[in-house]
Backbone as ProteinMPNN parsed JSONL, in Angstrom:
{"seq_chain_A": "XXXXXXXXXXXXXXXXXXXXXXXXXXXXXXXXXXXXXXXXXXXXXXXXXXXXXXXXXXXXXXXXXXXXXXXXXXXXXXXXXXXXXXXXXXXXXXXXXXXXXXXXXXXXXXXXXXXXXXXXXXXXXXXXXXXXXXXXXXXXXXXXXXXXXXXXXXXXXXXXXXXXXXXX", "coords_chain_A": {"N_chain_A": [[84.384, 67.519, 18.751], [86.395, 64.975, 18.343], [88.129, 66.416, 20.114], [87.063, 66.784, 22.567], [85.716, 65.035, 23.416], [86.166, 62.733, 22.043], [84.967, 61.209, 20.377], [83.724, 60.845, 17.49], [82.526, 61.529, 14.409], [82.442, 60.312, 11.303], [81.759, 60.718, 8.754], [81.966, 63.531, 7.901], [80.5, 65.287, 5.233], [79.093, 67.64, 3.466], [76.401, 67.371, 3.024], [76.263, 65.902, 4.954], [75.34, 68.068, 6.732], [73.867, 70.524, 8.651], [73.125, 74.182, 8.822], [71.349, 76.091, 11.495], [68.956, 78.753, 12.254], [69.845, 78.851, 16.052], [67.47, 77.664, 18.021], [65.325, 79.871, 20.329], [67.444, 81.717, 20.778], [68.612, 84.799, 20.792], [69.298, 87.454, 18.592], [72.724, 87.638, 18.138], [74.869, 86.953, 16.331], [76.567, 88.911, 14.26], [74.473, 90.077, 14.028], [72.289, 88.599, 13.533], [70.642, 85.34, 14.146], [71.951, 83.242, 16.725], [74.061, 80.558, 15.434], [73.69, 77.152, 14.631], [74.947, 73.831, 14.752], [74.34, 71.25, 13.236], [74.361, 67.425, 12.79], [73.924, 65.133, 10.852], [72.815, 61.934, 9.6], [73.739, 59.396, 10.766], [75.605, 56.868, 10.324], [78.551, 56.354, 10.542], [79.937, 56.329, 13.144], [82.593, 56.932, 15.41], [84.056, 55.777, 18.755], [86.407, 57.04, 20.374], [89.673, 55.79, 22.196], [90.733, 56.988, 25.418], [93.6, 57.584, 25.235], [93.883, 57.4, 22.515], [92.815, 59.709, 21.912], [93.904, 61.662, 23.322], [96.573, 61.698, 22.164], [96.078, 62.346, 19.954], [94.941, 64.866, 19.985], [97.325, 65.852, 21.045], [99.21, 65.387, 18.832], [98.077, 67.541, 17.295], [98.645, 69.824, 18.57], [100.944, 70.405, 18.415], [101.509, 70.328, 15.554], [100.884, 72.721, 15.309], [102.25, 73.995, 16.628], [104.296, 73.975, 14.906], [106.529, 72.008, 15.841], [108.796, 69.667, 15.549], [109.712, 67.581, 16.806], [107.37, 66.869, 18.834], [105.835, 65.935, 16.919], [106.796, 63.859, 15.712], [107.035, 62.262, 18.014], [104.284, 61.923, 18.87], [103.05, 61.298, 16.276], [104.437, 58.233, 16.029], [103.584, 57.771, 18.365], [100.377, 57.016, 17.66], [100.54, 55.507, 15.73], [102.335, 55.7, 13.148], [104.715, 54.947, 13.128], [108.26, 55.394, 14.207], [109.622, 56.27, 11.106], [107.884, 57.003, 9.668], [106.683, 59.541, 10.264], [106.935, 62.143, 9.02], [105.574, 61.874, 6.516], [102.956, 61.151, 7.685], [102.371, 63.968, 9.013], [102.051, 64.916, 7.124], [100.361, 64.149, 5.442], [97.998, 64.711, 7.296], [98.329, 67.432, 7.49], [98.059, 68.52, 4.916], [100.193, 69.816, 3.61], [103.636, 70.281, 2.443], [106.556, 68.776, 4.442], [108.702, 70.399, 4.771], [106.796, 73.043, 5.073], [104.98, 72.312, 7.415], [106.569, 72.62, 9.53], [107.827, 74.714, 9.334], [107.753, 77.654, 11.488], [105.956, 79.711, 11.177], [102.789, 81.804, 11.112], [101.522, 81.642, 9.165], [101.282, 78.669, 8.478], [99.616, 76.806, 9.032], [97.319, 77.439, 7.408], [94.445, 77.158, 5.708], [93.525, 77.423, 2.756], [95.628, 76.385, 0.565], [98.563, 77.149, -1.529], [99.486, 77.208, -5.274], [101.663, 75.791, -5.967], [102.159, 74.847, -3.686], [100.276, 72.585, -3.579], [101.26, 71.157, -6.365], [103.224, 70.566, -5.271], [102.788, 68.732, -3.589], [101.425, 66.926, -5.305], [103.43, 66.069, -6.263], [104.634, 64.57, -4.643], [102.677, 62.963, -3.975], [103.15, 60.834, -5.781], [105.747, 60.476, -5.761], [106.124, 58.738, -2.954], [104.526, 56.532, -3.338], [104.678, 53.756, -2.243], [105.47, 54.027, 0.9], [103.61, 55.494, 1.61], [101.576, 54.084, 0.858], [102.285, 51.868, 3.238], [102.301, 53.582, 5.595], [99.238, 53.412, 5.541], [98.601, 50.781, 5.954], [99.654, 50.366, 8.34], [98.771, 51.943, 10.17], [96.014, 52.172, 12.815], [92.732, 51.48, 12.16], [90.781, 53.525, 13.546], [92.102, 55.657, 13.333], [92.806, 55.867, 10.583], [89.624, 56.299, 9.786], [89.686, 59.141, 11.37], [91.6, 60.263, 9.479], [89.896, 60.706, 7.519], [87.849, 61.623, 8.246], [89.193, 64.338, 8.342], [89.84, 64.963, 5.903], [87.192, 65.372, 4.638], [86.165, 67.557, 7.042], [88.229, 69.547, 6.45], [87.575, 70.239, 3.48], [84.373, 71.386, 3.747], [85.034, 73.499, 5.408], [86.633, 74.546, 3.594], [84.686, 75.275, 1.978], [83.197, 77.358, 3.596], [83.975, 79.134, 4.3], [84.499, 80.362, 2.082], [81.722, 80.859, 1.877], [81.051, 82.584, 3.795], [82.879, 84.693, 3.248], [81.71, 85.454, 0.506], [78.914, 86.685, 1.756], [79.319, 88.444, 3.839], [81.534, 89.83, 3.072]], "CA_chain_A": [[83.931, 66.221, 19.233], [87.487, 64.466, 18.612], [89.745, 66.354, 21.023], [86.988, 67.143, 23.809], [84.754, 64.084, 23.888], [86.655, 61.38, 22.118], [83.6, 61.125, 19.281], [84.116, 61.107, 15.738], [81.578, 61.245, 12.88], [83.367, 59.742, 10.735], [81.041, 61.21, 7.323], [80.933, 64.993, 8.211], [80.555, 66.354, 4.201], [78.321, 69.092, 3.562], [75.521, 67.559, 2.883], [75.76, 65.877, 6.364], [76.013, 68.95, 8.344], [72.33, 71.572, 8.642], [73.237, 75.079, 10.068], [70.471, 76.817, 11.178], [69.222, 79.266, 13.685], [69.785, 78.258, 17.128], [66.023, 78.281, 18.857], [65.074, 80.101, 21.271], [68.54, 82.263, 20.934], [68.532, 86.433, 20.318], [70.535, 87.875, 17.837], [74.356, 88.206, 18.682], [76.354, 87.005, 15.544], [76.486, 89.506, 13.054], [73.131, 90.732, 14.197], [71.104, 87.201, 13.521], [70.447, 84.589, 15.043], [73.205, 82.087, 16.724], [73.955, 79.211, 14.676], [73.264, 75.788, 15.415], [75.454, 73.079, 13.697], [73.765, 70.237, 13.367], [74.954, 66.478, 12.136], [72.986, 64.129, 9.856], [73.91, 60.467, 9.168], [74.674, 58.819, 12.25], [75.741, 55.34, 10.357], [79.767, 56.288, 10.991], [81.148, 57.031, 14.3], [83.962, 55.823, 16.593], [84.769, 56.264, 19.848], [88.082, 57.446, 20.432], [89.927, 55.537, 23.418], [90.937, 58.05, 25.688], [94.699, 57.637, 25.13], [94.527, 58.112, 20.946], [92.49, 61.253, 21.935], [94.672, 62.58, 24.391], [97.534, 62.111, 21.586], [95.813, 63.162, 18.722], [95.138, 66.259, 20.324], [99.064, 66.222, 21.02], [99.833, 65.889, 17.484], [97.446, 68.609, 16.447], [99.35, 70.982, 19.198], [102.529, 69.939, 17.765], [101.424, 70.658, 14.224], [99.849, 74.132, 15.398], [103.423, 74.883, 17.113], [105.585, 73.345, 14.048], [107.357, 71.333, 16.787], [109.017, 68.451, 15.053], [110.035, 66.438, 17.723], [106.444, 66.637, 19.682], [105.052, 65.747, 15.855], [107.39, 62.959, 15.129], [106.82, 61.306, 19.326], [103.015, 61.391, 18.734], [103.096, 60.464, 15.46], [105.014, 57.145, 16.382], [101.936, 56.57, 19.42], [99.583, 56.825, 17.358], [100.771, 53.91, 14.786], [102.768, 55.712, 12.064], [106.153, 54.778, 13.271], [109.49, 56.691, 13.653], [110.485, 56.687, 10.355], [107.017, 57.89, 8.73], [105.82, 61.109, 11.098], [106.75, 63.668, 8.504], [104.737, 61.673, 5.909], [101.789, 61.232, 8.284], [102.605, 65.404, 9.059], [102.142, 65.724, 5.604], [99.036, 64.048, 5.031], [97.369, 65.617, 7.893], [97.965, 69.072, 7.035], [98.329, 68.847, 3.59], [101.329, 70.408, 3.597], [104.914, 69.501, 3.157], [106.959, 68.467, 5.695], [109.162, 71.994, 5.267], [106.003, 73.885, 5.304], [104.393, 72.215, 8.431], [107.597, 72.987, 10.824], [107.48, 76.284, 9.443], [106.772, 78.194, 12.237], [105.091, 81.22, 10.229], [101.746, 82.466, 11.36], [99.992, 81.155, 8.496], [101.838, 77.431, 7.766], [98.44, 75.526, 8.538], [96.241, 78.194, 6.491], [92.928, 76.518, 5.222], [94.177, 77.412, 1.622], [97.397, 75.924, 0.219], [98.979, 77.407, -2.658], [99.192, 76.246, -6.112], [102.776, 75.6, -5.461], [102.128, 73.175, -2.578], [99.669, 71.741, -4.599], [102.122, 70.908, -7.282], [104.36, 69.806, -4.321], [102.171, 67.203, -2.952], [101.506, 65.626, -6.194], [104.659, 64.829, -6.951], [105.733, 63.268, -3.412], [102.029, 61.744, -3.354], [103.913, 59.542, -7.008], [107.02, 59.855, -5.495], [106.191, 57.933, -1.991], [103.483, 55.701, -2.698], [104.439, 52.702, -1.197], [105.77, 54.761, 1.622], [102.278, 55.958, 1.91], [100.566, 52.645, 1.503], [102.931, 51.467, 3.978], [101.651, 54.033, 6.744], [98.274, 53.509, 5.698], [98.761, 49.694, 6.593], [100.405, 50.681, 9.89], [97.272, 52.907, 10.849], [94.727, 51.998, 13.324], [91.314, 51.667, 11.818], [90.25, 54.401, 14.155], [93.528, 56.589, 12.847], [92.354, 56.043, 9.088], [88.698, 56.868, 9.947], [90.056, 60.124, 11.429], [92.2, 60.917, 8.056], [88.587, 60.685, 6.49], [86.655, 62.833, 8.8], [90.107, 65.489, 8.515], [89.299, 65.892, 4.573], [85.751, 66.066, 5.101], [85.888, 68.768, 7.165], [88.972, 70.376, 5.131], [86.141, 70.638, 2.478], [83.414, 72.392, 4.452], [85.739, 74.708, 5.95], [87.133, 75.926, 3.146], [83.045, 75.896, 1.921], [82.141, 77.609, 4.853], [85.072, 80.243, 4.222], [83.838, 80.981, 0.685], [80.075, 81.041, 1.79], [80.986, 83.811, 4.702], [83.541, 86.197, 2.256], [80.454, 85.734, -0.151], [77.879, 86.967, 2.316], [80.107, 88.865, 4.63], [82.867, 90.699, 2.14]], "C_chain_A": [[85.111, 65.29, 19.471], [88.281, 64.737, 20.001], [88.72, 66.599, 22.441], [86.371, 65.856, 24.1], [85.167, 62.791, 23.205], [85.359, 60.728, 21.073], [83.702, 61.566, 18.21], [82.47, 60.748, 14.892], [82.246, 61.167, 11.745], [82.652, 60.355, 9.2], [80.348, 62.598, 7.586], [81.214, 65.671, 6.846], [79.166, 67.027, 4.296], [77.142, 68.486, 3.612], [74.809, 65.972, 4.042], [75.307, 66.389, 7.499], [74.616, 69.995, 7.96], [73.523, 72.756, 9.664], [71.765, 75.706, 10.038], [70.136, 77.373, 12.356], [69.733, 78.036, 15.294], [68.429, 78.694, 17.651], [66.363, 78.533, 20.309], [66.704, 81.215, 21.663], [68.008, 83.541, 20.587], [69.659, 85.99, 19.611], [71.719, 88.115, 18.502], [75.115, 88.351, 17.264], [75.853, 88.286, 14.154], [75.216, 89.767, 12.828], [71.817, 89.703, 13.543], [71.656, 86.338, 14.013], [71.922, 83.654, 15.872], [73.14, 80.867, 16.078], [74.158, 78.349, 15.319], [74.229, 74.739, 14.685], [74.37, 71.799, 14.267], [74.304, 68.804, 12.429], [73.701, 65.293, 12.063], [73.659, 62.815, 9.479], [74.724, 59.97, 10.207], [74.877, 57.451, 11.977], [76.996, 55.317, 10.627], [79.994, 57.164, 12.206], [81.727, 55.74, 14.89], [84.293, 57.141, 17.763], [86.179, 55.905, 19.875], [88.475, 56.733, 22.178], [90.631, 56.765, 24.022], [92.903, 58.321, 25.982], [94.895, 58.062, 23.635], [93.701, 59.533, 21.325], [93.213, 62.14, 22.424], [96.361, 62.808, 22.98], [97.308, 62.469, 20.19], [95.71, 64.404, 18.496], [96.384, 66.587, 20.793], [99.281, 66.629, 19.972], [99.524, 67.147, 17.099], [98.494, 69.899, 17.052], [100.308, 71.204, 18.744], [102.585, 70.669, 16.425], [101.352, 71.932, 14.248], [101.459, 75.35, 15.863], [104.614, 74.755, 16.395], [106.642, 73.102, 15.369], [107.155, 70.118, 16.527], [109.257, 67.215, 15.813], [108.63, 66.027, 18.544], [105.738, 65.984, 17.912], [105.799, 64.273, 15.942], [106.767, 61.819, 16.734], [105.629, 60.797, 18.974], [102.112, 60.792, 17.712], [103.305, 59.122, 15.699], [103.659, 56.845, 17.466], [100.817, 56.73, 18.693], [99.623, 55.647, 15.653], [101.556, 54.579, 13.192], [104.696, 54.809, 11.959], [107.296, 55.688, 13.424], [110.018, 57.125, 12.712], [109.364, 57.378, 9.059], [106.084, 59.07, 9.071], [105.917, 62.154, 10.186], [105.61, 63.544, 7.223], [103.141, 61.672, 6.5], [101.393, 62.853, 8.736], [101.838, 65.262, 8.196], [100.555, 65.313, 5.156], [97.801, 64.518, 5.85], [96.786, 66.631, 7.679], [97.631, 69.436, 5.655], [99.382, 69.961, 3.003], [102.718, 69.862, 3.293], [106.025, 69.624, 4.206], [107.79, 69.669, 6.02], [108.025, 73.382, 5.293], [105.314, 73.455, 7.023], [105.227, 72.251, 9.685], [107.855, 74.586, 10.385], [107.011, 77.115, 10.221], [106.33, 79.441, 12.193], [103.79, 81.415, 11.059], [101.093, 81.227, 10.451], [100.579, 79.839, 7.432], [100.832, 76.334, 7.821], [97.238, 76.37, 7.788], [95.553, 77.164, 5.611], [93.716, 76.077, 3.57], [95.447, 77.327, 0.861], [97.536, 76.538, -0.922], [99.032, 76.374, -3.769], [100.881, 75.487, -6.006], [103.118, 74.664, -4.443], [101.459, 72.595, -3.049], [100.458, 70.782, -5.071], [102.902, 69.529, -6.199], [104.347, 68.207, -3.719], [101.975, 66.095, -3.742], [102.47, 65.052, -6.257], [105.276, 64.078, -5.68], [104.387, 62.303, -3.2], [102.773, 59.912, -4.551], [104.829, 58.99, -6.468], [107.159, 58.47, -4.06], [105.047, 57.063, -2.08], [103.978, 54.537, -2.012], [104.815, 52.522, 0.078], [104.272, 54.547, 2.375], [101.149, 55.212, 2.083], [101.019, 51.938, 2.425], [102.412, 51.965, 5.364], [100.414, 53.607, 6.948], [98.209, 51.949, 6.24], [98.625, 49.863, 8.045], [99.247, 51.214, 10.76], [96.413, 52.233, 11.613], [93.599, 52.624, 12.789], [90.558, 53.137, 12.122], [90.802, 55.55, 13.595], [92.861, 56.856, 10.752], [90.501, 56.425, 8.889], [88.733, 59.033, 10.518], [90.276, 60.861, 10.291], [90.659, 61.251, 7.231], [87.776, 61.781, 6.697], [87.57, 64.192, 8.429], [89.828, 65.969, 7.731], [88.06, 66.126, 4.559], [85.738, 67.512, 5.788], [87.142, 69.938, 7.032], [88.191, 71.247, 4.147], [85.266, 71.269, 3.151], [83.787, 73.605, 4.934], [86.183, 75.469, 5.071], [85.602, 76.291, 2.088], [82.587, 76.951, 2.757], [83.23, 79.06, 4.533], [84.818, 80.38, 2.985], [82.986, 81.59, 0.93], [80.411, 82.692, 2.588], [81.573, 84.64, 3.761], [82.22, 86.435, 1.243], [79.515, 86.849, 0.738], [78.402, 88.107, 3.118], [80.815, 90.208, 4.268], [82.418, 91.485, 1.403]], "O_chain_A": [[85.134, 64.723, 20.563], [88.832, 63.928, 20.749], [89.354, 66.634, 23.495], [86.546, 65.529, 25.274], [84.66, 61.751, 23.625], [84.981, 59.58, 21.306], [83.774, 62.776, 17.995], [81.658, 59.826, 14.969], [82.63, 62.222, 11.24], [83.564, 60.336, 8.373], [79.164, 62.937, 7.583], [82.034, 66.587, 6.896], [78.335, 66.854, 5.187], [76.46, 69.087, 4.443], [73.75, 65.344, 4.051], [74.999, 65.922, 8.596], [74.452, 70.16, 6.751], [74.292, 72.523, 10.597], [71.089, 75.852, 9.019], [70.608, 76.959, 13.414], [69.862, 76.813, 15.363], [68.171, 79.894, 17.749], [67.099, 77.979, 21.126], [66.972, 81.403, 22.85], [66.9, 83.514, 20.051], [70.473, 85.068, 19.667], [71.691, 88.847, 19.491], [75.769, 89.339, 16.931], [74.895, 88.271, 13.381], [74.732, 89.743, 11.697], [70.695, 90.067, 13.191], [72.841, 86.295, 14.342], [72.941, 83.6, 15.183], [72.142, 80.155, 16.194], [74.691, 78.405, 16.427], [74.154, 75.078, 13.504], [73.847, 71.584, 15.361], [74.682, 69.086, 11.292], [72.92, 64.816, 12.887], [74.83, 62.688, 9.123], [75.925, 60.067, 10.457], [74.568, 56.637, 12.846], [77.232, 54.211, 11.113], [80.183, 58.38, 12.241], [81.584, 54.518, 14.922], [84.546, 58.345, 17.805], [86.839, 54.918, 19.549], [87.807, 57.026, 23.17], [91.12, 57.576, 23.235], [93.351, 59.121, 26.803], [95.78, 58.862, 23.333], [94.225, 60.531, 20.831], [93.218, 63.312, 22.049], [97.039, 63.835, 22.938], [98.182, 62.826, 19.401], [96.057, 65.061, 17.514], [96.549, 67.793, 20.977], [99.529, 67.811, 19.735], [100.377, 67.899, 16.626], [99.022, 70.739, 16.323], [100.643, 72.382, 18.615], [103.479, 71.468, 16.148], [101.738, 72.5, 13.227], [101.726, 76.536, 15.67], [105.71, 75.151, 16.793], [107.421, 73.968, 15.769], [106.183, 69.421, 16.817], [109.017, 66.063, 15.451], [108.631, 64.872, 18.971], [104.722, 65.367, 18.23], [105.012, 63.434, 16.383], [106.166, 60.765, 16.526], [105.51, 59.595, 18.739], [101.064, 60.158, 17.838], [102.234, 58.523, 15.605], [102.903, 55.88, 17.362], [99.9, 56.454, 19.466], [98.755, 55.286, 14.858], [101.337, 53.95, 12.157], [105.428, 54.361, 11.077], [107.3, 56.738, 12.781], [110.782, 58.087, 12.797], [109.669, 57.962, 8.019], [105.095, 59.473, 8.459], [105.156, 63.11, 10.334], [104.915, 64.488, 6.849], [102.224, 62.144, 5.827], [100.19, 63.095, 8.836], [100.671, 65.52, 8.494], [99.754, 66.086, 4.631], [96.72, 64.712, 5.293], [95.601, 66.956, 7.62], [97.039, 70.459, 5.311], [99.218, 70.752, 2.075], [103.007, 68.87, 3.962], [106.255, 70.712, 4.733], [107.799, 70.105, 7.171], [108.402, 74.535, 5.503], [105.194, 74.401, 7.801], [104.732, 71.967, 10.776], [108.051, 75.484, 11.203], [105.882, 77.534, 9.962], [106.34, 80.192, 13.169], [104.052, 80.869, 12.131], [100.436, 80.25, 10.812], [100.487, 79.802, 6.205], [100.859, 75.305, 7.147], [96.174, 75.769, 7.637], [96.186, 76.416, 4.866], [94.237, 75.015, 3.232], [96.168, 78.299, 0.635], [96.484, 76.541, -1.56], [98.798, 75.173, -3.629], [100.811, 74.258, -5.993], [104.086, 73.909, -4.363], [101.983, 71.485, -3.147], [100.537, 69.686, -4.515], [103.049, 68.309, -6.284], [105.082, 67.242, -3.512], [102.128, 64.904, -3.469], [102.62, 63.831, -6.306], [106.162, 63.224, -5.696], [104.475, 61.237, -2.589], [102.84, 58.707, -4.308], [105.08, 57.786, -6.404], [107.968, 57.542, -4.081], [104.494, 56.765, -1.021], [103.46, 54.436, -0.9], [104.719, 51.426, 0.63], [103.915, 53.8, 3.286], [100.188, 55.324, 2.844], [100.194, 51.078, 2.731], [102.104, 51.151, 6.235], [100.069, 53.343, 8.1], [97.545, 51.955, 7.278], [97.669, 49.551, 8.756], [98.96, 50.847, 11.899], [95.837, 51.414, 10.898], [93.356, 53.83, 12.818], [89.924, 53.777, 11.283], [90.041, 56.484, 13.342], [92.644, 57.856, 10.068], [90.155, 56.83, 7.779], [87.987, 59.914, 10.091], [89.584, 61.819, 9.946], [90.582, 62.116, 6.358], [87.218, 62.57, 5.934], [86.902, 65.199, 8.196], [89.476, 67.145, 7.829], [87.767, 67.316, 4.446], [85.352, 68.504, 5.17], [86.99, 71.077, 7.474], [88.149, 72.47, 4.019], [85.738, 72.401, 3.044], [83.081, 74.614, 4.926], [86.291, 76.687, 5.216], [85.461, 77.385, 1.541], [81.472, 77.416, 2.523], [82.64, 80.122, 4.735], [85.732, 81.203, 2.94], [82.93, 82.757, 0.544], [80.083, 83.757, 2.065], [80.786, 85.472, 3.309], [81.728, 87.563, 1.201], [79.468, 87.973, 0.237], [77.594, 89.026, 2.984], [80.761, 91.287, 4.857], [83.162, 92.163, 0.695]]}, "name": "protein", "num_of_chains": 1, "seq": "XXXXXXXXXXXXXXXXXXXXXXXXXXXXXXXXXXXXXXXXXXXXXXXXXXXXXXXXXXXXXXXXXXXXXXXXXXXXXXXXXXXXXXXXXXXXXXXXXXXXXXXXXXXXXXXXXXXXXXXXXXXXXXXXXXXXXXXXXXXXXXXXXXXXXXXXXXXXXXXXXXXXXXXX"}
């Protein structure tokens, strides 16, 4: 909804979101039905102007290609500044800033180690007013994003339990 239509639901946790058949569909996936997502709780959205969409879906490309310089540009247009893109990186992915230029295969993997874990706590102590500093800086729209990102962080890596459960 963000990167094609510029439409955020700004409160997508689990027990916003219904899957359930798709009607009127045949079996394809995994020999039932096609799933339907469906979204509940329509008191948060924002429309995305079609310039932070166009560079939010930059950043994400950026992030996806650990390409620091396309991270750090679109960072800066979208209100973090030049001198806090690896922190805004960082809170994105949940990663740190030498893991998310990492250009490995699997440097935005769902599941972070306990080791980046660890990592994040101590730079979320070490930079707070860094970090309350960006969050200042942020467009409304930009900090509604960050909201919907862990939201569906959480479902995904729900939704990636539920399938190895059912699946594995």
């Amino acid at each position: 909804m963000m990167f094609k239509h510029g439409f955020v639901h700004c409160d997508p946790h689990a027990a916003n979101l219904l899957v359930r058949p798709l009607p009127g569909s045949g079996k394809s996936f995994l020999g039932k039905k096609e799933p339907q997502l469906i979204l509940l709780d329509h008191g948060l959205y924002k429309d995305l102007d079609p310039e932070t969409r166009t560079n939010y879906a930059a950043l994400w490309k950026a992030l996806i290609f650990s390409d620091a310089n396309a991270i750090k540009d679109y960072s800066a247009k979208l209100g973090a500044g030049e001198d806090l893109y690896a922190l805004f990186a960082g809170i994105l992915t949940m990663r740190p800033w030498n893991r998310v230029i990492d250009p490995a295969v699997d440097h935005l993997i769902i599941q972070g180690t306990e080791s980046d874990r660890s990592e994040l706590q101590m730079y979320a102590s070490q930079y707070l007013s860094q970090i309350s500093e960006l969050l200042r800086r942020l467009p409304r729209e930009i900090l509604l994003m960050l909201k919907t990102n862990d939201c569906l962080r959480s479902v995904s890596n729900a939704l990636v339990l539920l399938c190895c459960y059912l699946y594995c």
